[in-house]
ROLOKE-987498 format. One record per residue: residue number from 1; x, z, y of N, C-alpha, C, O in turn. Coordinates in steps of 0.02 Angstrom, whole numbers, plus 32768, in hexadecimal, padded with zeros to 4 digits. Atoms other than C-alpha are relative to their C-alpha. Layout:
 num n_east n_up n_north ca_east ca_up ca_north c_east c_up c_north o_east o_up o_north
 NUM      X    Z       Y       X     Z        Y      X    Z       Y      X    Z       Y
...
***
This chain:
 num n_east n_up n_north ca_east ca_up ca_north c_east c_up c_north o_east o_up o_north
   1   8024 8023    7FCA    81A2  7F66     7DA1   7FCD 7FD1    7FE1   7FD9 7FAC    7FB2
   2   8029 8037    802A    8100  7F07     7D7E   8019 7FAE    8001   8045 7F96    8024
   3   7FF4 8035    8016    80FC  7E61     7D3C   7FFF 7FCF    804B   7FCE 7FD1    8070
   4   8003 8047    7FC9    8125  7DCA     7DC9   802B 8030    8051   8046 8013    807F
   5   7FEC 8002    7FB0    815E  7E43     7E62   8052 800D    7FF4   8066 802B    8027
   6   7FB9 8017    8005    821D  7E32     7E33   800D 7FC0    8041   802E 7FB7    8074
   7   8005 8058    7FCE    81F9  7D7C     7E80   7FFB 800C    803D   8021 7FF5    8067
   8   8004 7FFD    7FCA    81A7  7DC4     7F07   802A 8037    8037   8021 8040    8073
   9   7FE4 7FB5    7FDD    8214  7E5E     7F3D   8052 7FC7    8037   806F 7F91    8036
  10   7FCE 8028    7FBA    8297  7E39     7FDD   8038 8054    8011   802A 8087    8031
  11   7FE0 7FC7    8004    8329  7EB4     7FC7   8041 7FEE    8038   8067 7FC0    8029
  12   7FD5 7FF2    7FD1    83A1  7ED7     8071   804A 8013    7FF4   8055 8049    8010
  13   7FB9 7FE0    800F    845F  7EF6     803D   8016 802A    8019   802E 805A    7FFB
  14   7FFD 7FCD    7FDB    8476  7F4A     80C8   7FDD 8035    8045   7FF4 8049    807B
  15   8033 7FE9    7FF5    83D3  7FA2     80EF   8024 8041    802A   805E 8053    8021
  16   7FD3 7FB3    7FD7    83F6  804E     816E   7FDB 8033    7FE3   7FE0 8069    8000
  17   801C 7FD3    8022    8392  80AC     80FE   7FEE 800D    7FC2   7FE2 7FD9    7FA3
  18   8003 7FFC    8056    8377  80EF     8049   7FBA 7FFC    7FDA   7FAD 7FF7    7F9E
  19   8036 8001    800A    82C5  80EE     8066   7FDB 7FAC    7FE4   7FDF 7F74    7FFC
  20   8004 804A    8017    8273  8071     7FE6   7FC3 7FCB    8008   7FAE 7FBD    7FD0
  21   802F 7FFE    8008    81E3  801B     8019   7FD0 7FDC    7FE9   7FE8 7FAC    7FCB
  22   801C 8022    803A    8147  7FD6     7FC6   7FBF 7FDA    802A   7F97 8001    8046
  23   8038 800A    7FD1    80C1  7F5B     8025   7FCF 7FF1    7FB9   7FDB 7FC7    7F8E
  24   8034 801E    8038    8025  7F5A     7FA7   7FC0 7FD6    802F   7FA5 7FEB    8062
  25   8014 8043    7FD6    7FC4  7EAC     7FDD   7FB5 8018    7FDD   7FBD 800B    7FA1
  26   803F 7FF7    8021    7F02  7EE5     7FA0   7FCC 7FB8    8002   7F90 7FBC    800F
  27   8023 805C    8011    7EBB  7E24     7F8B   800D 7FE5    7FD6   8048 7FD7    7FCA
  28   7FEA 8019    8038    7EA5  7DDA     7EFE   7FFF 7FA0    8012   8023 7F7B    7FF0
  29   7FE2 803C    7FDF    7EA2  7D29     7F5A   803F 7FD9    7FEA   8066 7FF7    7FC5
  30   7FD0 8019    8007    7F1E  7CAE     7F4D   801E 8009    8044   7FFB 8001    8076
  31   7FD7 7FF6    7FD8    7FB2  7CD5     7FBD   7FE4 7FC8    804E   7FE7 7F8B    8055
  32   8012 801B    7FC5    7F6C  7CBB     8078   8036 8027    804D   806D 8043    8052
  33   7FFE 7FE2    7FA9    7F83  7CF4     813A   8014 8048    7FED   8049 8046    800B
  34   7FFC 7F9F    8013    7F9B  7DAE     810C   803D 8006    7FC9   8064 8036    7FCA
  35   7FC9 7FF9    8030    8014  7D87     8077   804B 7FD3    801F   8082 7FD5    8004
  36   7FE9 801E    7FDD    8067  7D1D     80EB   8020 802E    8037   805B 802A    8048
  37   7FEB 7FD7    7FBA    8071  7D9D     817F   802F 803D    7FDB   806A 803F    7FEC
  38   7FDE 7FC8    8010    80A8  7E47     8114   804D 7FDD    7FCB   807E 8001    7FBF
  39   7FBF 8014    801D    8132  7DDC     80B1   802C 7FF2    8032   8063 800E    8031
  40   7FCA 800F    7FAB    8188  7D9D     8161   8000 8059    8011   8029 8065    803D
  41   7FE3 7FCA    7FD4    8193  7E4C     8191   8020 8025    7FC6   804C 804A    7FDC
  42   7FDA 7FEC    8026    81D3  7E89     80EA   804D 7FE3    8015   8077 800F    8022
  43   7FD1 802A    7FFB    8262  7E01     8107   8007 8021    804F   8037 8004    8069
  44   7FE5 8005    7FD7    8271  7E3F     819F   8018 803A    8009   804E 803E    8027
  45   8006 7FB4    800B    8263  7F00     8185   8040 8023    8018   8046 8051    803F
  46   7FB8 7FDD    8001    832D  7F18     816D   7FFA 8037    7FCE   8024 8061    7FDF
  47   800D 7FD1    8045    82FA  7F95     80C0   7FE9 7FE2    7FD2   7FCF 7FAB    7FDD
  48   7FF6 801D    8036    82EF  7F72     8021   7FA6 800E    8001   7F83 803F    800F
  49   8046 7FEE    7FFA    8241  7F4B     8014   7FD5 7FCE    7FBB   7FFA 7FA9    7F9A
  50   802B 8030    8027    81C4  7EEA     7F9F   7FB4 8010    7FE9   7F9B 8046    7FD8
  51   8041 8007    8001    8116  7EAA     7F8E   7FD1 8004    7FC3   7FDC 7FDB    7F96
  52   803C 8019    8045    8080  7EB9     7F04   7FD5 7FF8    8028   7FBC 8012    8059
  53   8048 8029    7FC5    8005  7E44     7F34   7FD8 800E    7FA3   7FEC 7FFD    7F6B
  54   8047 8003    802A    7F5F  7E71     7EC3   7FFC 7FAE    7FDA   7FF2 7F9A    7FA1
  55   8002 8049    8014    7F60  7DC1     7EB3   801D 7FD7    7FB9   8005 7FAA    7F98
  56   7FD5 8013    803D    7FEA  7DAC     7E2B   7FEF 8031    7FD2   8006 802C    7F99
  57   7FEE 7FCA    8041    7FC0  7E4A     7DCB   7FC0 800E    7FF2   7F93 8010    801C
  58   8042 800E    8014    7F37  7E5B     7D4D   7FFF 8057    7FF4   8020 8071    7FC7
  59   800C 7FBC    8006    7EF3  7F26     7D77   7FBD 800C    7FDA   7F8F 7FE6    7FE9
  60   8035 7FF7    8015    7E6E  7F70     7D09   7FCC 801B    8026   7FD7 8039    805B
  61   801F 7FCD    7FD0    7DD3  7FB1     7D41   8006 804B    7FFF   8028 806B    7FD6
  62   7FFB 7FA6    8010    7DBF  806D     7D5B   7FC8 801C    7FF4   7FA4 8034    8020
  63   802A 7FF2    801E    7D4E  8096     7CE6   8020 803A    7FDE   8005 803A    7FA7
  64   7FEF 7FC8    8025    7DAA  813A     7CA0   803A 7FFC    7FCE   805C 802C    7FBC
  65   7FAA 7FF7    8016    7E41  80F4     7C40   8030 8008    8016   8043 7FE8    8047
  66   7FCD 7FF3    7FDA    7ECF  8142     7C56   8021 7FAF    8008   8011 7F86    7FDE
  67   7FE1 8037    7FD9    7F3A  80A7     7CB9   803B 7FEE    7FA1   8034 7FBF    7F7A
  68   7FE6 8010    804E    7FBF  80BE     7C08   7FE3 7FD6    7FD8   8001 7FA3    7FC7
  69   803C 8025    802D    7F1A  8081     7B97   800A 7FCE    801B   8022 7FB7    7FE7
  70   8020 8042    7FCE    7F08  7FE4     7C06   8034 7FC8    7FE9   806B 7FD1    8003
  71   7FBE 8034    800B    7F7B  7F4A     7BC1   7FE6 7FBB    802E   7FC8 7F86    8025
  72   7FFA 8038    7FC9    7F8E  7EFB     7C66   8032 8037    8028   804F 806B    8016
  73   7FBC 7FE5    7FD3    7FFE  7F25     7D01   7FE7 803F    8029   8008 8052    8058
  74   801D 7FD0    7FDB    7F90  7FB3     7D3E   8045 803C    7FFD   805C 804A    8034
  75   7FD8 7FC1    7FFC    801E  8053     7CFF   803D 7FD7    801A   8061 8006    802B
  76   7FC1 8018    7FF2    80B5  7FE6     7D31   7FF2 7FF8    8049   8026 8007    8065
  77   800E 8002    7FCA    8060  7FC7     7DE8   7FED 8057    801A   800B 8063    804E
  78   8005 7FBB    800D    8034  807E     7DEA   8048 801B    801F   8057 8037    8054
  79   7FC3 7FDC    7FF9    80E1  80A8     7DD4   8029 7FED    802C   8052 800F    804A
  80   7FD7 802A    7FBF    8124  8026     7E45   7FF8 8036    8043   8026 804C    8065
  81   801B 7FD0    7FB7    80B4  809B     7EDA   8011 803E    7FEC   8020 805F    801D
  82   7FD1 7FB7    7FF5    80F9  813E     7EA3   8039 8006    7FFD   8053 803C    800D
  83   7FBD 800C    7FDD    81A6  80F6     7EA8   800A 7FFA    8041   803B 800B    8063
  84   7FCF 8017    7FA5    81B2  80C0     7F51   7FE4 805E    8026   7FC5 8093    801C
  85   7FEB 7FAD    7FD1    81DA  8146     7FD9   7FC2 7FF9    803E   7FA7 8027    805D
  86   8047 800C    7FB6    814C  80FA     8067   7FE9 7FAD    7FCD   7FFF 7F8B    7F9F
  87   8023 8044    802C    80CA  8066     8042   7FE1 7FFC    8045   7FD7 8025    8072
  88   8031 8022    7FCC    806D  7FFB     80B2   7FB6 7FDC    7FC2   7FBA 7FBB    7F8E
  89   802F 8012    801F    7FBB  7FDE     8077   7FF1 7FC5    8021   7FFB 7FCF    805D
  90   801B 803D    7FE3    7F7D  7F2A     80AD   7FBC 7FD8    7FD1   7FBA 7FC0    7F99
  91   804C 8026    800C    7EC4  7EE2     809F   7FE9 7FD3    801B   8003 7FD0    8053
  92   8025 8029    7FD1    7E59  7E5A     80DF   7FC0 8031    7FF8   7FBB 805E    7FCE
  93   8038 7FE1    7FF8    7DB8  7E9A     8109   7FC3 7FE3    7FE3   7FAA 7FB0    7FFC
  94   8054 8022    8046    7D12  7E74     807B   7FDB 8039    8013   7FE6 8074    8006
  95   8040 7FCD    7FF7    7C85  7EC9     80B4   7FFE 8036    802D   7FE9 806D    801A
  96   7FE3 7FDA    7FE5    7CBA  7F18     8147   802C 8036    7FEE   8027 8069    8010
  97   7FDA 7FC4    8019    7D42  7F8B     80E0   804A 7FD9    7FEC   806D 7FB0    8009
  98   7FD0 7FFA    802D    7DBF  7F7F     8079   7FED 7FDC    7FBC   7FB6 7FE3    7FA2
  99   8012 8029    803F    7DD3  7F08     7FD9   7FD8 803B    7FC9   7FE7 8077    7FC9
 100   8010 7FD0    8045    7D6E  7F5A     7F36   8056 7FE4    7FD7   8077 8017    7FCD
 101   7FC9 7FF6    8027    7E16  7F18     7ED5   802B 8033    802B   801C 8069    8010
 102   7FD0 7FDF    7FDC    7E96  7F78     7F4D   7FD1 8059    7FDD   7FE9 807B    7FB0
 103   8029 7FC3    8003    7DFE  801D     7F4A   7FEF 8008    7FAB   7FDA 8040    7F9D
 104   8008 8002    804E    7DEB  7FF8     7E74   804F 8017    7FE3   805B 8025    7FA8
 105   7F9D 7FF7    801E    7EC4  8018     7E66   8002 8036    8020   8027 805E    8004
 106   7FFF 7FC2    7FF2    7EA6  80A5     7ED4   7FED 802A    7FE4   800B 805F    7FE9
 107   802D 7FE5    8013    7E2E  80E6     7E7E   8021 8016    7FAA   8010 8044    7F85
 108   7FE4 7FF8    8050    7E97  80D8     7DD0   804E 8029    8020   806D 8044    7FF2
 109   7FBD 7FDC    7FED    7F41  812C     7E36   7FEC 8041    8009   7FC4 8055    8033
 110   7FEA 7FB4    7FEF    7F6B  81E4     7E18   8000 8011    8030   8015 7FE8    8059
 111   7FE3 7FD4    7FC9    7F74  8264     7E9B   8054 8003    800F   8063 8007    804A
 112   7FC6 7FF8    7FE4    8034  826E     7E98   800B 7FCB    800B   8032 7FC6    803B
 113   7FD8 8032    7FEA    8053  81CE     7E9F   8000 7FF0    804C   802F 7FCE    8061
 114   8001 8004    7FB8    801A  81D2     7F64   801B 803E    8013   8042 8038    8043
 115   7FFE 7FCC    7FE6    8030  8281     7F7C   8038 7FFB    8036   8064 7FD3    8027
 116   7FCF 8006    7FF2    80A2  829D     8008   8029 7FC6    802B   8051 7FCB    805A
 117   7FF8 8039    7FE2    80AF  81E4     8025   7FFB 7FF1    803F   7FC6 8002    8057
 118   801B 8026    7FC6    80BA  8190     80C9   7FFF 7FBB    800F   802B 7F91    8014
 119   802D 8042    7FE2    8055  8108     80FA   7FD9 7FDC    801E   7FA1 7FEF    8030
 120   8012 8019    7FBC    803B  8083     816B   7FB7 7FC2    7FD3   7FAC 7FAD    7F9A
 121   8039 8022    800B    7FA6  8020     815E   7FEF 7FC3    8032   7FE4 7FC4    806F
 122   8024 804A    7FDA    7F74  7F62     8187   7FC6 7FCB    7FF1   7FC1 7FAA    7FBD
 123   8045 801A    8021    7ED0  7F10     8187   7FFC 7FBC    8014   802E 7FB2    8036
 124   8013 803D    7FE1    7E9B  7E60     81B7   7FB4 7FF7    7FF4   7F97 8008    7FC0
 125   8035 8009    8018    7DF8  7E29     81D6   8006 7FB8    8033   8039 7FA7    8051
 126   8002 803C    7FDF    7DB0  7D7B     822A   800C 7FFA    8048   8030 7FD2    8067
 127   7FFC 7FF5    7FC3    7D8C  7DC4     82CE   800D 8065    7FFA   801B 808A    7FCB
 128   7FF2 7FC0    8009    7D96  7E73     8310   7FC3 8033    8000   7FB9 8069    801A
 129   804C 7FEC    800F    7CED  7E91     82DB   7FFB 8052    7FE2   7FD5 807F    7FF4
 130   8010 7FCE    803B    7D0E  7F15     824C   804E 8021    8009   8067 803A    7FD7
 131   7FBE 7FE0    7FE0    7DBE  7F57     82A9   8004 803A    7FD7   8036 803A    7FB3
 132   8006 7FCD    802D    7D9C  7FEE     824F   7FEE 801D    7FD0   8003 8054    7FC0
 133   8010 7FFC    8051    7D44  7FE6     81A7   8035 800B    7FD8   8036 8041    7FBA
 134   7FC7 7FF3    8038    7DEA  7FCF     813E   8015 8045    800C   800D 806F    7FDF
 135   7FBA 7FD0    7FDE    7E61  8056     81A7   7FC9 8053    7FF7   7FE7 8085    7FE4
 136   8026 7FC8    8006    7DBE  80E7     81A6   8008 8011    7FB5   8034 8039    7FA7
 137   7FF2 8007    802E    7DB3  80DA     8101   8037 800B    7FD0   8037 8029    7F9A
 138   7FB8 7FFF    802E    7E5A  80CB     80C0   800D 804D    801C   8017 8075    7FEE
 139   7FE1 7FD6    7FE7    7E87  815E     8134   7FD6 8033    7FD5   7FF6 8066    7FC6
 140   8014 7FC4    8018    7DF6  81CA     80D2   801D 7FFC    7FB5   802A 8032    7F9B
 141   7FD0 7FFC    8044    7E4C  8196     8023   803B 800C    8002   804F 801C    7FCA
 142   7FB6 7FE6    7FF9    7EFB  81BC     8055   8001 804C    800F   802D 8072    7FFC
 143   8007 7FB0    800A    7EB3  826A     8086   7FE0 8016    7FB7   7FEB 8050    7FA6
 144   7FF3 7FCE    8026    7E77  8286     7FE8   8043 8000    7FB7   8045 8017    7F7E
 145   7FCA 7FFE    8020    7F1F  8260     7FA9   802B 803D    8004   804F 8059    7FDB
 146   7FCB 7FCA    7FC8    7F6F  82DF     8029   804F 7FC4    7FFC   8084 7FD0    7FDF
 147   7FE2 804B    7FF6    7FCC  821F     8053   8022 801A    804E   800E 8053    8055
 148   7FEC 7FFC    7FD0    801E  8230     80F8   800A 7FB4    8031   803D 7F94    803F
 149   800F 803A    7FDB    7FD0  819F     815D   801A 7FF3    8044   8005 801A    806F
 150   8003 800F    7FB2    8019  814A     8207   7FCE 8002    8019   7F9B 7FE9    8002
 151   802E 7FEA    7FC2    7FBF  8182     8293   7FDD 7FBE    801E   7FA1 7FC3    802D
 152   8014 8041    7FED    7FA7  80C4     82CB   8007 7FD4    7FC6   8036 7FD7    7F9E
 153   7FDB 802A    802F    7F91  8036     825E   7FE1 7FC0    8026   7FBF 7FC2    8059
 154   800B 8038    7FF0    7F7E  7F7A     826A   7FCB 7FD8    7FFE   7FA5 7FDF    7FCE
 155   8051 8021    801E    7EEC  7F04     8275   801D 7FC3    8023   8038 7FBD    805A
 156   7FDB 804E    7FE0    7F20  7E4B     8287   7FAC 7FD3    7FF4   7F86 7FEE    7FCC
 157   8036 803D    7FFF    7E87  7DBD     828F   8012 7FB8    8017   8044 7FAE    803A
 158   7FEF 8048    7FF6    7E8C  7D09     82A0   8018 7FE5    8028   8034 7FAE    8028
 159   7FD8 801E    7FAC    7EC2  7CF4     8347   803C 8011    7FF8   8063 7FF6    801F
 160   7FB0 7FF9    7FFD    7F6D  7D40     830B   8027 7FD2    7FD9   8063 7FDC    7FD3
 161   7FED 8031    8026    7F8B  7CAF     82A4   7FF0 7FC7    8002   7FB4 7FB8    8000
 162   800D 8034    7FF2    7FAC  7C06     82B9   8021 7FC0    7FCC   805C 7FBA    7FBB
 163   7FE6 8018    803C    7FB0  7B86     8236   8013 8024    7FBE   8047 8016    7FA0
 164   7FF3 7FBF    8022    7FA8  7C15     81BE   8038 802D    8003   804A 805B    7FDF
 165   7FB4 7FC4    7FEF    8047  7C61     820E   7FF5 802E    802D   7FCB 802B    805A
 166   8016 7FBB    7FCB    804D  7D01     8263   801F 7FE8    802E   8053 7FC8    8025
 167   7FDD 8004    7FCD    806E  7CF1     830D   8024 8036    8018   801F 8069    7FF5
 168   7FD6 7FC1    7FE6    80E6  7D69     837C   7FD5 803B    8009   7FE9 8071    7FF3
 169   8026 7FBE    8005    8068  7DE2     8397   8003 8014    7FC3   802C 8041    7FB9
 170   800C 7FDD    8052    803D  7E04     82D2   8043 800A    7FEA   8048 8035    7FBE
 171   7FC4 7FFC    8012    80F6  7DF6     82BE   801D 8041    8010   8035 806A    7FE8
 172   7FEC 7FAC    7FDE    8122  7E8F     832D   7FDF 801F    7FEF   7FF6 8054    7FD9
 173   801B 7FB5    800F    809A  7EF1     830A   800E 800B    7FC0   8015 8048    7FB7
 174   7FF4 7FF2    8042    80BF  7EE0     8243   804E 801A    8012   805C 8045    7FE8
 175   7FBF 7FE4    800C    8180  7F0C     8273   7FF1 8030    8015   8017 8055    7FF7
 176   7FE9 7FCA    7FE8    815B  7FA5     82D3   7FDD 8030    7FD6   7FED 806B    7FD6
 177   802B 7FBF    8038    80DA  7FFB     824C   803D 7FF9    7FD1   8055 8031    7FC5
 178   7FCB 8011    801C    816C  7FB2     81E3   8029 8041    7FF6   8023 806C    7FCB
 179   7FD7 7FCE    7FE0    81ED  801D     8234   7FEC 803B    7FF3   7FFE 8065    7FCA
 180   8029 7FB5    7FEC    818B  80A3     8260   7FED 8034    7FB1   7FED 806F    7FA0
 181   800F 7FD9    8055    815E  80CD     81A8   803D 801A    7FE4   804B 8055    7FD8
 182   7FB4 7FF3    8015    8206  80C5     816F   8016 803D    8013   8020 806C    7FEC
 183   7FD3 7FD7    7FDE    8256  812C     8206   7FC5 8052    7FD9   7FE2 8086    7FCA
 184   802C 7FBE    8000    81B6  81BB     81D8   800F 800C    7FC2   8016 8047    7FB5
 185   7FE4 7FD9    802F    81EC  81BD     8135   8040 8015    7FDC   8046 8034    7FA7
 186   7F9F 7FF8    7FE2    82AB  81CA     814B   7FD6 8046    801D   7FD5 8076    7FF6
 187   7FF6 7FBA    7FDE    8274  825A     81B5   7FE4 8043    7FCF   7FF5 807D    7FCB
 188   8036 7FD4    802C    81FD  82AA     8141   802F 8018    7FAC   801D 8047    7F88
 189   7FEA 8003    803B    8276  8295     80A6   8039 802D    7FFE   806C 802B    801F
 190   7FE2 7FD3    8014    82B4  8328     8053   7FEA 803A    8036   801C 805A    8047
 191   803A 7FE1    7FE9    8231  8395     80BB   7FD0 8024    7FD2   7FC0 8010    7F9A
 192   805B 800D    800D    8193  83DF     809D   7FCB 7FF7    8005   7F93 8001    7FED
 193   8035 800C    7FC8    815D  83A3     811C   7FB1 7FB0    7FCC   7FC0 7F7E    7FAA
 194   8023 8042    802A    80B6  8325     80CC   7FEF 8026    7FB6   7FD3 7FFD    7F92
 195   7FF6 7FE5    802A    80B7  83A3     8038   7FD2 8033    7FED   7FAE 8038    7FBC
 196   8031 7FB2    7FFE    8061  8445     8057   7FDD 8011    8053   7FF5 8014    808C
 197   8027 7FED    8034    7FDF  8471     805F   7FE9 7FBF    7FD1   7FDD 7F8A    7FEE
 198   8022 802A    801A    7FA0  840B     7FCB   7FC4 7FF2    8014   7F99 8012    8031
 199   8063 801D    7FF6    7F05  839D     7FD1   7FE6 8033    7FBD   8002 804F    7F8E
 200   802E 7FE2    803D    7E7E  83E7     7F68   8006 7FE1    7FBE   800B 8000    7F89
 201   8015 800E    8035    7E6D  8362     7EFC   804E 8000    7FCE   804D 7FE8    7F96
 202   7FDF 7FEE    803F    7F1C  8391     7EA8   7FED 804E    7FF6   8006 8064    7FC2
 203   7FFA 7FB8    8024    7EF4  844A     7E94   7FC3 7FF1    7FDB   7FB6 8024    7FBD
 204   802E 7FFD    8031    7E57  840C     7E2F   8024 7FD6    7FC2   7FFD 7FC9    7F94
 205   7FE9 8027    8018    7EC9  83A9     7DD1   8003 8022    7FAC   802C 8051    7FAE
 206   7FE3 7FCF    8023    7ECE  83F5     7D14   8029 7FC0    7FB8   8022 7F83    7FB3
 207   7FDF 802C    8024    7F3C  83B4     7C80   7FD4 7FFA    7FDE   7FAC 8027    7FD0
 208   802C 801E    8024    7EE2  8337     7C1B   800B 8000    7FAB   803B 7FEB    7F8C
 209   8000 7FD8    8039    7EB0  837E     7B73   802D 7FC9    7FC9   8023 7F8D    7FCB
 210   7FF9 8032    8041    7F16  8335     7ACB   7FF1 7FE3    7FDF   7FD0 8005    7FB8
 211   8040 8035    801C    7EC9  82A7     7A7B   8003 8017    7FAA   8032 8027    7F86
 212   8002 7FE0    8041    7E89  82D7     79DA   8005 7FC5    7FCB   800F 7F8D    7FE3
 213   8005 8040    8015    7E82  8262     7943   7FF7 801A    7FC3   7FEE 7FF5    7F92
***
């Protein structure tokens, strides 16, 4: 597990499912409104769940080293997302989209490590200006994972939070994508269903030649 999310992980004793899951926090920020909202619903989840917030972990860029080469937490965060069984992606919104750190760790993660995956997706922005920049987006990078994205995802803005706390609205809607991820991949697990047909971009996939020396 990368370096610091031990601290942050929130493990259920007696969770109703085996499914493990993983919220990756894409802000490199200091812990706000958004790290605030997806940790209360981890804690609240009932599964063994835990957070990497961008924030604590130092990822390389993706400039072509393999993630191994990189002496920082990039292959140990990596591996963290092709361990878990479902993931929730969570962003604030920079530039009407999606963070460049969150889209720079994507950009360095393998095809298997999503393949297959299902995932729920939550964005925040100020207002509900850019409602759909992050979630379009994310939804065309999870296809070329062949990712298995919830059909709905979340978009929380300032009005759902008061005093930087989520209010009952952001609260429910983060438990039911919550849920909902979980129960889809409980259903999906040990399937093939999410599986086949492959995306393209693993059948272009070829093994990477032996390093010479």
């Amino acid at each position: 597990m990368p370096p610091d999310t031990q601290d942050q992980s929130t493990s259920v004793a007696n969770g109703a499912t085996d499914v493990y899951l993983r919220v990756l926090l894409g802000s490199t920020t200091p812990p706000g409104r958004l790290h605030r909202a997806v940790e209360g619903a981890i804690e609240r989840s009932g599964v063994e769940a835990d957070l990497l917030d961008l924030g604590t972990l130092t990822i390389g860029f993706a400039d072509g080293t393999p993630p191994p080469d990189l002496d920082d937490d990039t292959a140990t965060t990596i591996a963290a997302i092709a361990e878990a069984k479902a993931l929730i992606l969570a962003t604030p919104i920079y530039r009407g989209s999606l963070t460049g750190s969150l889209k720079n760790l994507l950009d360095l993660t393998p095809v298997p490590a999503l393949q297959g995956k299902v995932v729920g997706i939550v964005a925040m922005g100020a207002s509900d200006h850019h409602y759909l920049g992050a979630e379009r987006h994310l939804r065309d990078i999870l296809a070329f994972f062949g990712a298995v994205p919830m059909p709905v995802a979340v978009y929380l803005n300032g009005g759902d939070f008061t005093d930087g706390q989520p209010g009952e609205r952001a609260a429910t809607l983060l438990d039911e994508l919550f849920a909902a991820t979980v129960e889809t991949a409980t259903a999906l697990s040990g399937t093939a269903a999410g599986f086949e047909p492959g995306p393209l971009a693993a059948r272009a996939i070829k093994p990477r030649p032996a390093a010479t020396t």
